[in-house]
N, C-alpha and C positions, 0 to 999 in steps of 0.2 A: 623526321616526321613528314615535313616537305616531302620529300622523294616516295617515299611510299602514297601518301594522298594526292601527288601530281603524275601517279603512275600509274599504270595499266587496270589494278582493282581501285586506285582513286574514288573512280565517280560511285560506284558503290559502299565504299565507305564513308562520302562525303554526304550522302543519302541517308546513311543510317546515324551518322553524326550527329545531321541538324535533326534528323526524327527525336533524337535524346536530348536534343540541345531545346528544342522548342516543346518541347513534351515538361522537362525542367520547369522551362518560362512560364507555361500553362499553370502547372502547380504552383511557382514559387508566388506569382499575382495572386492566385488563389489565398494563400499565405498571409499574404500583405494586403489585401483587402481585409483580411479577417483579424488583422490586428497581431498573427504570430509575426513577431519581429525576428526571431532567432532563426528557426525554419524557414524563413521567406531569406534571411542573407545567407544563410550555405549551399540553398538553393539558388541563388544567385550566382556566388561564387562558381560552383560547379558548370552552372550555364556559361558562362562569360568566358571559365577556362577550354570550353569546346568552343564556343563562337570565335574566338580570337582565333584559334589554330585552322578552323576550316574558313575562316572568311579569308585570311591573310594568304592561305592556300591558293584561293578560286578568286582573289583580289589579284596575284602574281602570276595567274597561268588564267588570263581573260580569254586568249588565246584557242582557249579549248571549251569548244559550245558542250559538250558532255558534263565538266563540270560543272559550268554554270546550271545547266539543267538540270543536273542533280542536286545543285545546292537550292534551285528554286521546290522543285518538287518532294526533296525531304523536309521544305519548311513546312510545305501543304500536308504531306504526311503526317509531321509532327502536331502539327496542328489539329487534327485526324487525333491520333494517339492518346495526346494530352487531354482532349475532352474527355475522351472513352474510360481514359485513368483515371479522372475526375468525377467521371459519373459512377463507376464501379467503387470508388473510396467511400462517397457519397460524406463526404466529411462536413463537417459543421451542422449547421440548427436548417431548420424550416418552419415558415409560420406558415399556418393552413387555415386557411377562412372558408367557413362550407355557409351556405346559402341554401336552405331547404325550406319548405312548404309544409312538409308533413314529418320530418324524422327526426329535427334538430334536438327535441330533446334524449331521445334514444342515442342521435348517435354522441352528443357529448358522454352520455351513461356510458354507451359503449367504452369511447375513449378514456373515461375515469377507471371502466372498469381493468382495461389493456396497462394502466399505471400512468397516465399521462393526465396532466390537466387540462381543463376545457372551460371557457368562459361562454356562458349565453347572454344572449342579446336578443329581443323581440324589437322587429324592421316590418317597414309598410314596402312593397315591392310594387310593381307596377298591377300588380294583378290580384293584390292582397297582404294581408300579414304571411311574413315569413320569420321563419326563425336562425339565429346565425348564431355558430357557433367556431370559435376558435382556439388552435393549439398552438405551442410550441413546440417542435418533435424533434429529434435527430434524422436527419436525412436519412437517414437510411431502414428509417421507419416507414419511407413515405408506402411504398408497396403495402404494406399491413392497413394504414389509415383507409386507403384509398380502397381496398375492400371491405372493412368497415363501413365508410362509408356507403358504397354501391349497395350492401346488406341491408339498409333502414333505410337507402332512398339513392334508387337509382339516378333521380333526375338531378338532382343538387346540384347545384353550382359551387366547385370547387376552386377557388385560389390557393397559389402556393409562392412565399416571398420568404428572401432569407433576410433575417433579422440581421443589424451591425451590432449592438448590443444590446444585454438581457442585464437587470441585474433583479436579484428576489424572486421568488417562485416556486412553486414546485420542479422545477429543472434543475435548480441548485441542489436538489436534497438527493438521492439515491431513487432509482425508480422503483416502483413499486411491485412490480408484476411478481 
């Protein structure tokens, strides 16, 4: 394996290497923040069996500014990569805190109506009563919410945090739509 990644297409597969090998890493933390234990170690596993073969590569042949530079710039890449996989997965939960003036109880209505549930809250703001309203959603809801929202109230002030854990809910049960 040496000879072929210490060899002439080397530095481009030592590039595309660490792009999969950190792209991996990106999801496998993903993983293990989120409590998937099983997921976050094969995704390790996997990672670790690429990292060892192309570091010990470019660890043995320092020698050659090419690899080096491909092993620094597919980690940048991967890095690149692995977000973009992460945001197009869009996996786990989102808690979305909206902040509005005029729409809050529409847009919870809204959001009850789309199958999701919505708690309200009546807040004094710097400029008056406002009303806040909050979900728990699948990420990859957030696109739908976030027109939703803009529909009953363009100006709102939208937060978006991922939750560590949920338990009880409407989220636990089937959604409703």
């Amino acid at each position: 394996m040496e000879q072929i990644l210490a060899g002439p297409i080397g530095p481009v597969l030592i590039f595309l290497l660490r792009i999969c090998d950190v792209s991996i890493a990106t999801l496998r933390l993903l993983n293990a923040v989120r409590g998937r234990k099983l997921p976050a170690a094969a995704l390790g596993f996997v990672e670790i069996l690429i990292w060892i073969v192309v570091v010990g590569t470019v660890v043995r042949n320092l020698n050659s500014p090419l690899l080096v530079i491909s092993y620094a710039a597919g980690f940048a890449a991967g890095t690149y990569v692995g977000m973009t996989i992460e945001e197009k997965l869009a996996l786990g939960l989102a808690e979305v805190r909206v902040i509005s003036r005029a729409g809050g109880v529409e847009i919870a209505e809204a959001l009850r109506n789309m199958g999701f549930g919505a708690t309200e809250i009546l807040g004094q703001g710097r400029e008056g009563r406002v009303e806040i309203v909050t979900t728990i959603v699948p990420r990859r809801a957030l696109p739908e919410i976030y027109r939703e929202i803009e529909h009953w109230d363009a100006q709102a002030f939208v937060s978006v945090d991922e939750p560590r854990s949920i338990q009880r809910g409407w989220l636990l049960s089937r959604r409703r739509k």
